[in-house]
N, C-alpha and C positions, 0 to 999 in steps of 0.2 A: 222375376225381380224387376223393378221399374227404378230409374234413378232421379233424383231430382235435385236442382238447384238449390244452392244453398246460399250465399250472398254476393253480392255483385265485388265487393271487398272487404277486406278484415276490419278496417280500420274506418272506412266511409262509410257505413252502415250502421255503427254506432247509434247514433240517433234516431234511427228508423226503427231500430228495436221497442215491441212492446210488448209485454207480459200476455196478453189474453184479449179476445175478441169477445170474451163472455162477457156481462153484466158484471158492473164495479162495484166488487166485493166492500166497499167503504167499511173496511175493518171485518168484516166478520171471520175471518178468518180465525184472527186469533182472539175477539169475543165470543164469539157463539160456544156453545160444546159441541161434543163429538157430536153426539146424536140430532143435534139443533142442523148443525153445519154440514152434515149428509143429505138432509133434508133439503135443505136450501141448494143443493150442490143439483140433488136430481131433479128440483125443478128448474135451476135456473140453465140445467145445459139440456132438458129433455131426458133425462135417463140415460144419454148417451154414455158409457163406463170411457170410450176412450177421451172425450173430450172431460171428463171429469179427473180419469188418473193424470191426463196431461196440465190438466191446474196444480193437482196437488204433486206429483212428480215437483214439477216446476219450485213450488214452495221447499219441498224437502230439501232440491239438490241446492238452492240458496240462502238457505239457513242452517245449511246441515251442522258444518262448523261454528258460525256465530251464535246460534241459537239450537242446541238438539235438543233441549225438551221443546220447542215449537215444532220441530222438525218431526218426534216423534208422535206428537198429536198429531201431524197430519197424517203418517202413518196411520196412524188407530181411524182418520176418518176413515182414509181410503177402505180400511178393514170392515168400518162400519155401513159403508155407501153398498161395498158388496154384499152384505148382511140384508139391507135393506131392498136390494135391488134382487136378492137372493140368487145370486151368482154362484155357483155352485164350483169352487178354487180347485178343485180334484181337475172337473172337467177345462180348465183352462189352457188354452194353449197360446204360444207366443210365436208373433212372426217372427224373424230376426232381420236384422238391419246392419249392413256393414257403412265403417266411413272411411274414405281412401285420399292420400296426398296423389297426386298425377303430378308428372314433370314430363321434360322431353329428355330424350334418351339416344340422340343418334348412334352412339356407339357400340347400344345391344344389337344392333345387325353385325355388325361385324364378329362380336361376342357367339351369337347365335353363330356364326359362320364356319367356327373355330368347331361344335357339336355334330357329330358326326347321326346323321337321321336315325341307325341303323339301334342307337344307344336313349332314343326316347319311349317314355310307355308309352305303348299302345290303348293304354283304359285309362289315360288322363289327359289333361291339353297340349300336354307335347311342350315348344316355345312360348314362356309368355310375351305378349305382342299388346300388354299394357303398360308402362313400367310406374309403377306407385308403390307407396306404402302403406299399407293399411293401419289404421289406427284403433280401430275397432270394429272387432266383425264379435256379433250378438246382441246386439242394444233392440229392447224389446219394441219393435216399431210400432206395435198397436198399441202400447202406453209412451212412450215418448214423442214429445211436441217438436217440431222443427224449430221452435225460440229455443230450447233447449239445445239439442244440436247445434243450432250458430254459437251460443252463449257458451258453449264448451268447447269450441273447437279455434275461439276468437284469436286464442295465444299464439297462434303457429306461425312462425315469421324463420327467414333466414333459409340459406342452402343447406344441402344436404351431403356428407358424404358420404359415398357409395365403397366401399372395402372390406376388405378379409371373407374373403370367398368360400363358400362354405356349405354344410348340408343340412335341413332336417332329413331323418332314415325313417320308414316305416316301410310297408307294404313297396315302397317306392321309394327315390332318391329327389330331393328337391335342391337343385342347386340355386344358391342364391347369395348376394350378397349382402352383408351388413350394412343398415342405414343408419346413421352417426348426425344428429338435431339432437339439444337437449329440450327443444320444444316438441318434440315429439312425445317426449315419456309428459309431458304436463297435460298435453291432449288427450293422451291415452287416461290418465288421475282422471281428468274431468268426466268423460265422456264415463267411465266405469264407476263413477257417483251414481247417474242415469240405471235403471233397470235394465239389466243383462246376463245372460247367459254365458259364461266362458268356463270350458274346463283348463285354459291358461294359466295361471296365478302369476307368470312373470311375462313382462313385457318383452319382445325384442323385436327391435323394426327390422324389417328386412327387406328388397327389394331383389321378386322370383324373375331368377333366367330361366329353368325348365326344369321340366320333369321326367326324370330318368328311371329308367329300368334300374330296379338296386341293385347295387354292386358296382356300377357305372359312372357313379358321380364322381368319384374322390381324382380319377386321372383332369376331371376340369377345374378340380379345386389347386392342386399343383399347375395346370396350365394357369391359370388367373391367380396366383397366392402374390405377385407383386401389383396386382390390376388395382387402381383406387381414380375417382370418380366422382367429381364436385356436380351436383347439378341442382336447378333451379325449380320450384314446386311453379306449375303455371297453373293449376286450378285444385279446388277439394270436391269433393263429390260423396254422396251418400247415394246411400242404394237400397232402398226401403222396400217393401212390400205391398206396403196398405197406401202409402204417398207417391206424388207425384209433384213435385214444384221448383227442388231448386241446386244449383252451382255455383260457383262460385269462383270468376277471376282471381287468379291470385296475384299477379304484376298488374 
């Protein structure tokens, strides 16, 4: 996985935004037809499918609401560009892309300290030694544009609280806390417009202390059940596959 920057600020960057390095579509978008509009689509990017779904991606996810029959005709190009490119959808596969809040965290070492070694799995990472929240892991990297990713992820502003200690269970224990922004759930909306995979259906941030042997967790959930935890996002970060470019300061 390769990470890349994503903008120098939320808010000063603004301007520097711009749709596409392709050839100016002056309308045809929503002149042309479908079959016109594919057409013109794999000449004017080379045939290239990702630099093509990254235009039309791009259209859907901003007209989904205000316009979805626009929305869903570019749907149908995309459907028809593959047709014409004769992309064979069986065989498709998707990188995935996660996008993460980072803060600073002094007080997970002490946290960590409190964890007794003897109580981490040994077939997972043990302590996590990043502390973020994730906001989206699945977003299809090889069709989504990084203007996309800034342009959904622009809203995230304000600290975070860190509280009510707690587990996902599987095969393993994942102790971890609740993360409490209500600009979080807006980033996760936007970002899950974008093409993605998720067998998630609800959102819940969370921000991992570690991974524990099952059975193990619930005595650090009682140790931490009064612990709570204001802290400040200092950069965002995406984690793509097929890209390499950008982060983004957050103060």
């Amino acid at each position: 996985m390769k990470y890349f920057k994503l903008f120098e600020q939320f808010i000063t960057e603004i301007d520097d935004f711009h749709h596409s390095d392709a050839p100016d579509a002056e309308g045809r978008f929503r002149d042309l037809g479908i079959k016109d509009l594919a057409k013109w689509l794999i000449k004017t990017r080379d045939g290239d499918m990702q630099r093509i779904t990254g235009s039309l991606n791009q259209q859907i996810a901003f007209n989904k609401k205000s316009d979805p029959k626009y929305a869903d005709k570019m749907e149908k190009v995309r459907a028809e560009v593959k047709k014409q490119l004769g992309v064979d959808e069986a065989k498709v596969t998707y990188e995935y892309g996660c996008v993460m809040v980072y803060f600073d965290f002094p007080q997970m070492k002490d946290i960590h300290n409190l964890i007794d070694p003897v109580d981490l799995d040994p077939n997972q990472k043990g302590l996590e030694d990043e502390s973020h929240v994730t906001l989206l892991y699945g977003i299809h990297s090889n069709e989504v544009t990084d203007e996309q990713v800034k342009e959904a992820t622009r809203g995230m502003a304000g600290p975070i609280k860190l509280h009510n200690a707690s587990l996902f269970q599987n095969d393993f224990d994942v102790l971890k806390f609740e993360a409490e922004n209500p600009t979080l759930h807006g980033c996760n909306f936007n970002l899950r417009q974008l093409p993605h995979t998720s067998t998630y259906p609800d959102y819940k941030p969370h921000a991992t202390i570690a991974y524990l042997k099952k059975g193990e967790g619930h005595k650090y959930t009682e140790v931490l059940m009064d612990k709570a935890y204001t802290v400040t996002p200092t950069h965002l970060l995406a984690q793509m596959d097929l890209r390499l470019n950008l982060t983004c300061n957050y103060t």
